[in-house]
MIVEX-71962 format. One record per residue: residue in three letters; residue number from 1; x, y, z of N, C-alpha, C, O in turn. Coordinates in Angstrom, 3 decimals, padded with zeros to 6 digits, always signed. Layout:
N
mido r=Ala k=NUM n_x=X n_y=Y n_z=Z ca_x=X ca_y=Y ca_z=Z c_x=X c_y=Y c_z=Z o_x=X o_y=Y o_z=Z $
...
END
This chain:
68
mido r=Unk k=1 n_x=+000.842 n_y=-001.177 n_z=+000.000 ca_x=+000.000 ca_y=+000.000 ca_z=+000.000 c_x=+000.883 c_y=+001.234 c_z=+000.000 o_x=+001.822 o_y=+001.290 o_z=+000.794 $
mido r=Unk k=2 n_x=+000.580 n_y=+002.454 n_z=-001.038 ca_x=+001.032 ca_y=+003.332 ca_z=-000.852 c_x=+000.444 c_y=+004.732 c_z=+000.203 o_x=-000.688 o_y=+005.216 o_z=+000.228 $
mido r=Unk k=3 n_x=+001.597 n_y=+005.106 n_z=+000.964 ca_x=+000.505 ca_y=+006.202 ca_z=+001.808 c_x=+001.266 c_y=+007.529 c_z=+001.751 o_x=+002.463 o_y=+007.779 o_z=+001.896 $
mido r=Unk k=4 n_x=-000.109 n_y=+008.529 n_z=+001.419 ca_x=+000.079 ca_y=+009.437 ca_z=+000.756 c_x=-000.369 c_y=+010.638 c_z=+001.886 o_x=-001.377 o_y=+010.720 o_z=+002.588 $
mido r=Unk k=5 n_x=+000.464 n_y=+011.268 n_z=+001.794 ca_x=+000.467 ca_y=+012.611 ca_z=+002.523 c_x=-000.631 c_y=+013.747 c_z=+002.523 o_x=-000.700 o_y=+014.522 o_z=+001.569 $
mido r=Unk k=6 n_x=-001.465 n_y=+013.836 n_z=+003.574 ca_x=-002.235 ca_y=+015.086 ca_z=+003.240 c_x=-001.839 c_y=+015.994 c_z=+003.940 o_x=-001.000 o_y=+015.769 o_z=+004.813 $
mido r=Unk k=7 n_x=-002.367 n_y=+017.291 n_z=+003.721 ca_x=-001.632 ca_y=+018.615 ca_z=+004.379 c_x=-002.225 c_y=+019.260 c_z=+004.752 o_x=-003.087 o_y=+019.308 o_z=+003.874 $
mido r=Unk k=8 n_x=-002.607 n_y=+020.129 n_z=+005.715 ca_x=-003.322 ca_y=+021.195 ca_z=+005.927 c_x=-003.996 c_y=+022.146 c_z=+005.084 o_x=-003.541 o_y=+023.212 o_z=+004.669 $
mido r=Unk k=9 n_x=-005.178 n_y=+021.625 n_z=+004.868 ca_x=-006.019 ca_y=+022.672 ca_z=+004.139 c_x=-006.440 c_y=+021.963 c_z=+003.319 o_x=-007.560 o_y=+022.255 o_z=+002.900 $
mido r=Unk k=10 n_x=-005.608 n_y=+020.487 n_z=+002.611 ca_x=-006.620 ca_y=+019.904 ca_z=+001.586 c_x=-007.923 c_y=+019.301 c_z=+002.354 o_x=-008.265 o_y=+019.239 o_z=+003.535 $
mido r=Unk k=11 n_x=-008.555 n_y=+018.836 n_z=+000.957 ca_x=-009.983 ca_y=+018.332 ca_z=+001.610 c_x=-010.222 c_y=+016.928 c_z=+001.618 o_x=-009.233 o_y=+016.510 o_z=+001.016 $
mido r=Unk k=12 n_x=-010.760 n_y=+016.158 n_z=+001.853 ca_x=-010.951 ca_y=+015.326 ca_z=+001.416 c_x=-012.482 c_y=+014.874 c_z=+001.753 o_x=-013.205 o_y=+015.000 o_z=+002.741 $
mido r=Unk k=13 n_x=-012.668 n_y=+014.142 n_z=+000.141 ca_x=-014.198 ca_y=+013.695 ca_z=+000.482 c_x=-014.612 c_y=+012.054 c_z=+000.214 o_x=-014.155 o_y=+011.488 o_z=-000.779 $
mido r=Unk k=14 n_x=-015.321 n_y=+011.482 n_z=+000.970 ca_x=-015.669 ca_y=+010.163 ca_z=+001.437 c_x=-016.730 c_y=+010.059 c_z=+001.036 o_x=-017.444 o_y=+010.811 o_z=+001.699 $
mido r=Unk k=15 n_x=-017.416 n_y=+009.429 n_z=+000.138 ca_x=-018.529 ca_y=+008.669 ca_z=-000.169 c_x=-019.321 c_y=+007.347 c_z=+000.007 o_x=-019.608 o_y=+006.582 o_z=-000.914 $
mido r=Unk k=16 n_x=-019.559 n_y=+007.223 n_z=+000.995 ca_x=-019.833 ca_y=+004.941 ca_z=+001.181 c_x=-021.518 c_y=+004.837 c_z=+000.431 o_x=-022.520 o_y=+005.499 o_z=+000.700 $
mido r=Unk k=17 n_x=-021.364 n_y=+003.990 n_z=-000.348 ca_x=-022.688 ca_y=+003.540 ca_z=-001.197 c_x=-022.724 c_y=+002.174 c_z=-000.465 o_x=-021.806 o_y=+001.826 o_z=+000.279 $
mido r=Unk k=18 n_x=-023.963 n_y=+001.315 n_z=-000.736 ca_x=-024.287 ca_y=-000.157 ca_z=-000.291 c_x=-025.092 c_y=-000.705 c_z=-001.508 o_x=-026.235 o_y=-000.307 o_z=-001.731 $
mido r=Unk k=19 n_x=-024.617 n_y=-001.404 n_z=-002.099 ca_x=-024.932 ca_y=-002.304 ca_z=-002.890 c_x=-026.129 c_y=-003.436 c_z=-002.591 o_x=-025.844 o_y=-004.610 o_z=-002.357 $
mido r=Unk k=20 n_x=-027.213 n_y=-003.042 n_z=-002.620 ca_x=-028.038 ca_y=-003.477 ca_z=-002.009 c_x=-027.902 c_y=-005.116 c_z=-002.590 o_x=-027.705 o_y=-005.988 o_z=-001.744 $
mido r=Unk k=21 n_x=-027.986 n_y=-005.413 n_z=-003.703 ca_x=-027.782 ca_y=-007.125 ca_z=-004.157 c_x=-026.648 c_y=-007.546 c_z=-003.798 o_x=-026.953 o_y=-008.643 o_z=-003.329 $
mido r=Unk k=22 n_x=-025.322 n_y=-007.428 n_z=-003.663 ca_x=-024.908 ca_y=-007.942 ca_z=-002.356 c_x=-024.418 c_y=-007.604 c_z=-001.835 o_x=-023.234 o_y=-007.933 o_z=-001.764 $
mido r=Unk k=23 n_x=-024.992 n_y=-006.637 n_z=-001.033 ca_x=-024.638 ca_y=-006.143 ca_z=+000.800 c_x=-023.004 c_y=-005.866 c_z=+000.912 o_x=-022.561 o_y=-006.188 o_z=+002.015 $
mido r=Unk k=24 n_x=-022.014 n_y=-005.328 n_z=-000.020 ca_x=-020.487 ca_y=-004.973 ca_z=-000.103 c_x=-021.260 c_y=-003.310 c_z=-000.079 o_x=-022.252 o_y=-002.943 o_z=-000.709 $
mido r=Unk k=25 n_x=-020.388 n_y=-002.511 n_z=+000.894 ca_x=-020.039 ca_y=-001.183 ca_z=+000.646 c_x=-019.288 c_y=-000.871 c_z=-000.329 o_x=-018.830 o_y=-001.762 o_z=-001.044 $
mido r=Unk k=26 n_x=-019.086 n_y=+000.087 n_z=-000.495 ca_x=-018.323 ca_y=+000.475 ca_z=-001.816 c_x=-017.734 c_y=+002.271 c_z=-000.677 o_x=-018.572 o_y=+002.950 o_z=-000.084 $
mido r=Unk k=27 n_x=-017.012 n_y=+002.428 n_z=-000.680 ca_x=-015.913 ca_y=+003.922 ca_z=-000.136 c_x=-014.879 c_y=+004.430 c_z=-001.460 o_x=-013.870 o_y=+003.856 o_z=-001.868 $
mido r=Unk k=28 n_x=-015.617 n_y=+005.931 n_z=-002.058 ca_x=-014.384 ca_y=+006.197 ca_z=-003.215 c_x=-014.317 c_y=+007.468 c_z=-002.374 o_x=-015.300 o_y=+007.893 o_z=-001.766 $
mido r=Unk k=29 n_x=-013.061 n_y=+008.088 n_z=-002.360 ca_x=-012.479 ca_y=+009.192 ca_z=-001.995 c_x=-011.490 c_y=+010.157 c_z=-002.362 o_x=-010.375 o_y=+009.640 o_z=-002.431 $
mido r=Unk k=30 n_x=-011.507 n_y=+011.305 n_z=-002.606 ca_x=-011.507 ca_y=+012.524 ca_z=-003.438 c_x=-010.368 c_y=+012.934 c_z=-002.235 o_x=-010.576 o_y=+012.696 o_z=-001.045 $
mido r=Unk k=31 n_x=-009.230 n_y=+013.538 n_z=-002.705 ca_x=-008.345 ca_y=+014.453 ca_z=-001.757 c_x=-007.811 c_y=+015.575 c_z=-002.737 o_x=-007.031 o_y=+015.510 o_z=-003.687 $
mido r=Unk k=32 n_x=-008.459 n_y=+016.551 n_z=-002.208 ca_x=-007.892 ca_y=+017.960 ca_z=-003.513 c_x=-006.827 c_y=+018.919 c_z=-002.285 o_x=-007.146 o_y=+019.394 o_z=-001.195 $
mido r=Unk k=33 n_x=-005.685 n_y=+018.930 n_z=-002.910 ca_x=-004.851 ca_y=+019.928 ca_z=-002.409 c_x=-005.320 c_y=+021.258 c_z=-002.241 o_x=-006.148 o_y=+021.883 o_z=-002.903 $
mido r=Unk k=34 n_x=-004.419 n_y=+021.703 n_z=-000.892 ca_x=-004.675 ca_y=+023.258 ca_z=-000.521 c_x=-003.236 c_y=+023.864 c_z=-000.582 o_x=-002.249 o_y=+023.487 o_z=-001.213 $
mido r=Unk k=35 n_x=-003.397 n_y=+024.790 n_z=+000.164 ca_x=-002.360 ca_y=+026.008 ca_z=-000.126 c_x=-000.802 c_y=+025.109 c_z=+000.054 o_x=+000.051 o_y=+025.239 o_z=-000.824 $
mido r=Unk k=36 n_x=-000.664 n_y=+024.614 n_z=+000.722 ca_x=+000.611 ca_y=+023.763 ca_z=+001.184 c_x=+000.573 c_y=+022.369 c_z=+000.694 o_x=+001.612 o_y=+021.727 o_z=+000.844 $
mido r=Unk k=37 n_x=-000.200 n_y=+021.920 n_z=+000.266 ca_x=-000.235 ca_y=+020.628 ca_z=-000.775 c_x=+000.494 c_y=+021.135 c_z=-001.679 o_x=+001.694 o_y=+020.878 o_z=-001.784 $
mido r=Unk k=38 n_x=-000.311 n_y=+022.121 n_z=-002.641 ca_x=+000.474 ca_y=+022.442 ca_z=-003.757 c_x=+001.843 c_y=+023.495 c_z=-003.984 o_x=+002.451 o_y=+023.813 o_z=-005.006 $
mido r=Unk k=39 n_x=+002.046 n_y=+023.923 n_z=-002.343 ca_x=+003.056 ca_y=+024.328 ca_z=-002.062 c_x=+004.383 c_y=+023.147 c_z=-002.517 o_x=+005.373 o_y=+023.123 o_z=-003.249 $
mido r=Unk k=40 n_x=+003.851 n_y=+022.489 n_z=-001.817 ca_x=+004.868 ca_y=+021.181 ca_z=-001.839 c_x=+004.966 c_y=+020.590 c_z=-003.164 o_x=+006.057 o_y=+020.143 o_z=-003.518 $
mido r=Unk k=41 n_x=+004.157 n_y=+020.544 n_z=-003.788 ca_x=+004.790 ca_y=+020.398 ca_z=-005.758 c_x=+003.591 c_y=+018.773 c_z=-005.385 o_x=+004.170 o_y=+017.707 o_z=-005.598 $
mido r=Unk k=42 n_x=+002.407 n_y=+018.674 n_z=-004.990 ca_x=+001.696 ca_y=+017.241 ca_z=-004.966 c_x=+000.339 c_y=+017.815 c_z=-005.414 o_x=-000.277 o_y=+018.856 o_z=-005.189 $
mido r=Unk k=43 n_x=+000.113 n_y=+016.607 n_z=-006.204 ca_x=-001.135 ca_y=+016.828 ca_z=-006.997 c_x=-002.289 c_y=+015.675 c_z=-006.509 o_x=-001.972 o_y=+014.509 o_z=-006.275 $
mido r=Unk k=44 n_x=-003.721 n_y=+016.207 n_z=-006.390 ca_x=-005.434 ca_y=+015.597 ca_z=-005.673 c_x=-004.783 c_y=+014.319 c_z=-006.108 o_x=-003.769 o_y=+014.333 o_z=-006.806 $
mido r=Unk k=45 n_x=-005.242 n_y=+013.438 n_z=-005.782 ca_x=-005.927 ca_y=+011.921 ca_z=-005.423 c_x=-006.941 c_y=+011.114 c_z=-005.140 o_x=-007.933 o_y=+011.462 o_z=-004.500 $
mido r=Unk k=46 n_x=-006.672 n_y=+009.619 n_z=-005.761 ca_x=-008.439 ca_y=+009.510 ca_z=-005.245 c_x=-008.101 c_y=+007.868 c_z=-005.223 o_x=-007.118 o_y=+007.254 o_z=-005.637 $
mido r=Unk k=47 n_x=-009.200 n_y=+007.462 n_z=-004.635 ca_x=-009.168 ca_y=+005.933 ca_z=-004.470 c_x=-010.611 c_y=+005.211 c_z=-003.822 o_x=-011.582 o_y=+005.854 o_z=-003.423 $
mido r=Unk k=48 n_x=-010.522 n_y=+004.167 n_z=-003.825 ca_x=-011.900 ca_y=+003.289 ca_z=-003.366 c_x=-011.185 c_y=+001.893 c_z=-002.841 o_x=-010.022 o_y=+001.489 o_z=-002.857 $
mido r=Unk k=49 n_x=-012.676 n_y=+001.249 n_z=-002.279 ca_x=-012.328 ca_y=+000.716 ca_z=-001.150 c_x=-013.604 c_y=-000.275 c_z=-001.407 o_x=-014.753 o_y=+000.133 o_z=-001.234 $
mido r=Unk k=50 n_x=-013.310 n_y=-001.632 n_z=-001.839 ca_x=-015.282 ca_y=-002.180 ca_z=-001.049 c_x=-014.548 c_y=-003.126 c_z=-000.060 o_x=-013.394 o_y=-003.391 o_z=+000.274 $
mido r=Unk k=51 n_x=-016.097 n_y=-003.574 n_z=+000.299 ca_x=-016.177 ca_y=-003.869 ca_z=+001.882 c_x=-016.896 c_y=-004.989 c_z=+001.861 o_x=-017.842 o_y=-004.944 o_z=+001.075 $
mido r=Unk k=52 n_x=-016.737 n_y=-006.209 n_z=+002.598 ca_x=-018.083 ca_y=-006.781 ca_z=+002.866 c_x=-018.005 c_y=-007.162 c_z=+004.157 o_x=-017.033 o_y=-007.773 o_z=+004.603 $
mido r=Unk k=53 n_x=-018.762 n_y=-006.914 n_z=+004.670 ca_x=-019.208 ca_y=-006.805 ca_z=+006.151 c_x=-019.691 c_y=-008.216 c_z=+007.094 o_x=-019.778 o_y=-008.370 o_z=+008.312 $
mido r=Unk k=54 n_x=-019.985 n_y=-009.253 n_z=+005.806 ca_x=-019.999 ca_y=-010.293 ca_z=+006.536 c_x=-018.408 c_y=-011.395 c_z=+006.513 o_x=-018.194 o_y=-012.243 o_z=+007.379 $
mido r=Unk k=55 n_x=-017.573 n_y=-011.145 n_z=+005.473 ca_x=-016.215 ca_y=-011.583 ca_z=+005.652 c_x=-014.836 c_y=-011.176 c_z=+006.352 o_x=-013.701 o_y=-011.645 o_z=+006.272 $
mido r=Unk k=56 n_x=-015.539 n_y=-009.831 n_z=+007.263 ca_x=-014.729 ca_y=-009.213 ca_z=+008.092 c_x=-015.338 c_y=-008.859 c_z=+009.870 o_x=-016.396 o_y=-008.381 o_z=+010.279 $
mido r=Unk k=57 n_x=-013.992 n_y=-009.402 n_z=+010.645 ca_x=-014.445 ca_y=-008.540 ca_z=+012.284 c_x=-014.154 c_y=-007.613 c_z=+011.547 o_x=-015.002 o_y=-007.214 o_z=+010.748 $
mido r=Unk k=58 n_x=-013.335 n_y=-007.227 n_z=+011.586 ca_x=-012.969 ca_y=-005.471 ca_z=+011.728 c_x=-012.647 c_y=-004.622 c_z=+010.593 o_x=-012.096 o_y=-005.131 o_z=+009.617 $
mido r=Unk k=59 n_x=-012.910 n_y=-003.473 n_z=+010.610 ca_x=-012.733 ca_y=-002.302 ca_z=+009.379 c_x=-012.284 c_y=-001.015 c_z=+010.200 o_x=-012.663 o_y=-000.641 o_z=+011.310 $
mido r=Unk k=60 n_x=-011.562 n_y=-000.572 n_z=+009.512 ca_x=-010.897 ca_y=+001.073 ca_z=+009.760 c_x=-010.226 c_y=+001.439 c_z=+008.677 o_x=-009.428 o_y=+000.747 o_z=+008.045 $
mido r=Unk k=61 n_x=-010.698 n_y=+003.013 n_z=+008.371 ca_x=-010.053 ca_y=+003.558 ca_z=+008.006 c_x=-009.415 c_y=+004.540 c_z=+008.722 o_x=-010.136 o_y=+005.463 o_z=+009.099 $
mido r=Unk k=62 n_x=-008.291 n_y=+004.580 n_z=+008.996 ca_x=-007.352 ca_y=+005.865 ca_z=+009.991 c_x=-007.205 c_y=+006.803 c_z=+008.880 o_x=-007.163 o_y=+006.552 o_z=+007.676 $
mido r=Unk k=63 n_x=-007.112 n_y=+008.279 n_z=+009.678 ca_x=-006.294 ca_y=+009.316 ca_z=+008.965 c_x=-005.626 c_y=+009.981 c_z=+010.265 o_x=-006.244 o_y=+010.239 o_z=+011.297 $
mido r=Unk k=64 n_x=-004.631 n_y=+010.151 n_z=+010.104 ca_x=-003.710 ca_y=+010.770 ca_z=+011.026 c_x=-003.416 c_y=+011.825 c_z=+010.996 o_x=-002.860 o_y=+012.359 o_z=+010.036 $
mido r=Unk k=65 n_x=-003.763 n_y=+012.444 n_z=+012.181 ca_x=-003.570 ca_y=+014.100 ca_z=+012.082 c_x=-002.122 c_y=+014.552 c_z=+013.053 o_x=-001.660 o_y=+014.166 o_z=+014.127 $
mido r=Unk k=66 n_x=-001.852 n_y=+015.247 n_z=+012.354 ca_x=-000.204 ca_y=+015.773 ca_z=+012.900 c_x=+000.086 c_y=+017.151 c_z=+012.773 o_x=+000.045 o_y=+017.818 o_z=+011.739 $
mido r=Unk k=67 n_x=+000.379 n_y=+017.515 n_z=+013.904 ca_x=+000.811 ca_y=+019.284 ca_z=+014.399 c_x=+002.183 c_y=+019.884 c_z=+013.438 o_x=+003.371 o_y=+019.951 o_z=+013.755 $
mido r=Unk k=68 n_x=+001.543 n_y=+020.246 n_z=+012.256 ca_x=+002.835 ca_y=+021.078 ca_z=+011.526 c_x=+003.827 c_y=+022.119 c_z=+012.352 o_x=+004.746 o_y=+022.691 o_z=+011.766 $
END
Protein backbone atom coordinates (compact mmCIF):
# COMPACT_ATOMS: atom_id res chain seq x y z
CA UNK A 1 0.00 0.00 0.00
CA UNK A 2 1.03 3.33 -0.85
CA UNK A 3 0.51 6.20 1.81
CA UNK A 4 0.08 9.44 0.76
CA UNK A 5 0.47 12.61 2.52
CA UNK A 6 -2.24 15.09 3.24
CA UNK A 7 -1.63 18.62 4.38
CA UNK A 8 -3.32 21.19 5.93
CA UNK A 9 -6.02 22.67 4.14
CA UNK A 10 -6.62 19.90 1.59
CA UNK A 11 -9.98 18.33 1.61
CA UNK A 12 -10.95 15.33 1.42
CA UNK A 13 -14.20 13.69 0.48
CA UNK A 14 -15.67 10.16 1.44
CA UNK A 15 -18.53 8.67 -0.17
CA UNK A 16 -19.83 4.94 1.18
CA UNK A 17 -22.69 3.54 -1.20
CA UNK A 18 -24.29 -0.16 -0.29
CA UNK A 19 -24.93 -2.30 -2.89
CA UNK A 20 -28.04 -3.48 -2.01
CA UNK A 21 -27.78 -7.13 -4.16
CA UNK A 22 -24.91 -7.94 -2.36
CA UNK A 23 -24.64 -6.14 0.80
CA UNK A 24 -20.49 -4.97 -0.10
CA UNK A 25 -20.04 -1.18 0.65
CA UNK A 26 -18.32 0.48 -1.82
CA UNK A 27 -15.91 3.92 -0.14
CA UNK A 28 -14.38 6.20 -3.21
CA UNK A 29 -12.48 9.19 -2.00
CA UNK A 30 -11.51 12.52 -3.44
CA UNK A 31 -8.34 14.45 -1.76
CA UNK A 32 -7.89 17.96 -3.51
CA UNK A 33 -4.85 19.93 -2.41
CA UNK A 34 -4.68 23.26 -0.52
CA UNK A 35 -2.36 26.01 -0.13
CA UNK A 36 0.61 23.76 1.18
CA UNK A 37 -0.24 20.63 -0.77
CA UNK A 38 0.47 22.44 -3.76
CA UNK A 39 3.06 24.33 -2.06
CA UNK A 40 4.87 21.18 -1.84
CA UNK A 41 4.79 20.40 -5.76
CA UNK A 42 1.70 17.24 -4.97
CA UNK A 43 -1.14 16.83 -7.00
CA UNK A 44 -5.43 15.60 -5.67
CA UNK A 45 -5.93 11.92 -5.42
CA UNK A 46 -8.44 9.51 -5.25
CA UNK A 47 -9.17 5.93 -4.47
CA UNK A 48 -11.90 3.29 -3.37
CA UNK A 49 -12.33 0.72 -1.15
CA UNK A 50 -15.28 -2.18 -1.05
CA UNK A 51 -16.18 -3.87 1.88
CA UNK A 52 -18.08 -6.78 2.87
CA UNK A 53 -19.21 -6.81 6.15
CA UNK A 54 -20.00 -10.29 6.54
CA UNK A 55 -16.21 -11.58 5.65
CA UNK A 56 -14.73 -9.21 8.09
CA UNK A 57 -14.44 -8.54 12.28
CA UNK A 58 -12.97 -5.47 11.73
CA UNK A 59 -12.73 -2.30 9.38
CA UNK A 60 -10.90 1.07 9.76
CA UNK A 61 -10.05 3.56 8.01
CA UNK A 62 -7.35 5.86 9.99
CA UNK A 63 -6.29 9.32 8.97
CA UNK A 64 -3.71 10.77 11.03
CA UNK A 65 -3.57 14.10 12.08
CA UNK A 66 -0.20 15.77 12.90
CA UNK A 67 0.81 19.28 14.40
CA UNK A 68 2.83 21.08 11.53
Amino acid sequence: MTWKTVYPGDTIRSTFTLDDSTGKWNDEWDVNRGQQGKAAGRGPFSGSLRFDPTTASKFCIAFEAQKW
